[in-house]
C-alpha atoms as one frame of an Amber mdcrd trajectory, in Angstrom:
protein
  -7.258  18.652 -14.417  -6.998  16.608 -11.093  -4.815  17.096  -7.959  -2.098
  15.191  -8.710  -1.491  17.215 -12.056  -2.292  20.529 -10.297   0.225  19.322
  -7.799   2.974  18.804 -10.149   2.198  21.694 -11.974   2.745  23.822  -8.599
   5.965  21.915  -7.968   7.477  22.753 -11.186   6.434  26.401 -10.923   8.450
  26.426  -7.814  11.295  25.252  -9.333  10.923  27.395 -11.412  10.651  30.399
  -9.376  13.528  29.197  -7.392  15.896  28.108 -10.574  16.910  25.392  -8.588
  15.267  22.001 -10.231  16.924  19.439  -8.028  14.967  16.513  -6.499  14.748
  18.219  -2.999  13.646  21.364  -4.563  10.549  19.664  -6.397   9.419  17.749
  -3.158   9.424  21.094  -1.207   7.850  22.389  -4.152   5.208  19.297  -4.480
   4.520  19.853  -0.500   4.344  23.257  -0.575   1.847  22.785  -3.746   0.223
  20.292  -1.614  -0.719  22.535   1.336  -1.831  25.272  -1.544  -4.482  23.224
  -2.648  -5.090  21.665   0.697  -6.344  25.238   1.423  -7.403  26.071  -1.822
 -10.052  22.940  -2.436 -13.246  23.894  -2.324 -12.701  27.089  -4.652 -10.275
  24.865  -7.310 -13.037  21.565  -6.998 -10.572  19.060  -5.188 -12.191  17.655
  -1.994 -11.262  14.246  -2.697  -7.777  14.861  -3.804  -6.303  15.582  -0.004
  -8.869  12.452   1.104  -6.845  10.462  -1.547  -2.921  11.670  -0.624  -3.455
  11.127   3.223  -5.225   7.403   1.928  -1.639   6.474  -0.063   0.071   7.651
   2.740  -1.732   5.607   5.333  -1.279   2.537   2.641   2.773   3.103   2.462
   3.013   3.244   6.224   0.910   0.366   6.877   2.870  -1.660   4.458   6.228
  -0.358   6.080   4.684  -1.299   9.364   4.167  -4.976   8.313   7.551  -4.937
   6.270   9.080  -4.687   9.832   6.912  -7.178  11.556   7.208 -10.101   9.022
  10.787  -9.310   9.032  11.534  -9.349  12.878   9.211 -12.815  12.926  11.425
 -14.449  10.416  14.924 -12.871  12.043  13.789 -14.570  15.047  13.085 -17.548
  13.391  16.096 -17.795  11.645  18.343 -16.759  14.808  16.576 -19.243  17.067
  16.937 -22.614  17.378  13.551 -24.031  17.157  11.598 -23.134  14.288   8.318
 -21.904  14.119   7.516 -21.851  11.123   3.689 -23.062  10.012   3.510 -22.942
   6.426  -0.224 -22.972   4.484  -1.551 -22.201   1.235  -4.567 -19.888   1.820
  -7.313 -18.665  -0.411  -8.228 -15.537   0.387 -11.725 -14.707  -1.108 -11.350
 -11.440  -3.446 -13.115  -7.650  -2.618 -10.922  -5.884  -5.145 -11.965  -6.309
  -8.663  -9.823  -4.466 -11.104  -6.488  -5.652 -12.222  -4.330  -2.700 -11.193
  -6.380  -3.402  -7.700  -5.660  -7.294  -8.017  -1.920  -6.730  -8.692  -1.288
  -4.415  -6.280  -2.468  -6.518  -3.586  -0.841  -9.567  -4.901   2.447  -7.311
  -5.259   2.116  -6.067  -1.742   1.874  -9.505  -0.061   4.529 -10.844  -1.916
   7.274  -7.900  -0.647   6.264  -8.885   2.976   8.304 -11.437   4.085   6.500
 -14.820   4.849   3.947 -14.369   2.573   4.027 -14.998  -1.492   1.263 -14.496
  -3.589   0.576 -17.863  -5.675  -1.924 -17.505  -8.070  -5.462 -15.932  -8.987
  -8.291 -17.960  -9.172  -9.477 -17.844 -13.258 -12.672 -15.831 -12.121 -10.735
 -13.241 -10.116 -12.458 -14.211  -6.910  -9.538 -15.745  -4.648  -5.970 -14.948
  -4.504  -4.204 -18.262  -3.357  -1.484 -17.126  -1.086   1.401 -18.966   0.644
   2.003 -18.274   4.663   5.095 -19.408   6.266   3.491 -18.221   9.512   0.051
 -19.779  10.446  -0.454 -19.949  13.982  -2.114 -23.138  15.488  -3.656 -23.694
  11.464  -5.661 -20.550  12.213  -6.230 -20.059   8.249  -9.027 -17.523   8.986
  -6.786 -15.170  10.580  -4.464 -14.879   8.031  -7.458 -14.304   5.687  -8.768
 -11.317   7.929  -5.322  -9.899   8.166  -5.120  -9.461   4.696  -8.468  -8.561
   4.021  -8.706  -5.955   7.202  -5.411  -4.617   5.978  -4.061  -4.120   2.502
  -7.485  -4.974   0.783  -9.373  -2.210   2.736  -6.365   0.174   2.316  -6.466
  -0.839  -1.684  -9.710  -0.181  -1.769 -10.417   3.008   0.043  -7.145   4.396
  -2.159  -8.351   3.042  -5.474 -12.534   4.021  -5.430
């Protein structure tokens, strides 16, 4: 059985315990079970497990983090009266390989504002990727950022 199952299983328990199965009772529970098996992973054989919940956590607030960038750029655009928009269509060459990898990339640079995800190249390779924000046609920078960011985040969740 893996973490995330042990996890749940400890949450519900709680709820159990407590007779009180409300959402805020199961995520004290699912915390609580959290910090059990924290403790508790060498003896139960889940080393990786804690690795992998502080990696998804890193990924959310990363993503939160640019959510609030790309959204105070394009406020500013919109409130100002020059615009600054420099809109591109990059292809950004491909680490991630599977398609639950692929898609969650693709789906996380299409929430942030400013950047949609066009396409897939047929070979899974590239993901073709609109910018509305590429400063002084500096394409490779926009490639790095996502590579350096989600991609590496994807990937060190995901393997």
């Amino acid at each position: 059985m893996n973490g995330l199952l042990w996890n749940l299983l400890l949450a519900f328990s709680w709820a159990t315990m407590t007779a009180e199965f409300t959402m805020a009772n199961l995520a004290v529970g699912f915390v609580l079970g959290f910090l059990i098996l924290l403790f508790a992973r060498r003896v139960v054989g889940l080393e990786s497990y804690a690795r992998k919940v502080r990696q998804a956590i890193d990924l959310f607030f990363f993503f939160i983090w640019e959510l609030i960038q790309s959204n105070l750029r394009l406020a500013h655009d919109v409130v100002t009266p020059k615009h600054y928009m420099r809109p591109a269509i990059v292809a950004v060459p491909l680490d991630v390989r599977s398609d639950l990898e692929i898609t969650l990339l693709a789906n996380l640079v299409s929430l942030t504002p400013g950047t949609l995800s066009l396409d897939v190249s047929t070979d899974r390779r590239v993901l073709f990727l609109h910018a509305m924000y590429v400063d002084n046609d500096d394409i490779e920078a926009v490639r790095r950022g996502i590579k350096e960011g989600f991609e590496r985040r994807i990937l060190e969740l995901l393997r």
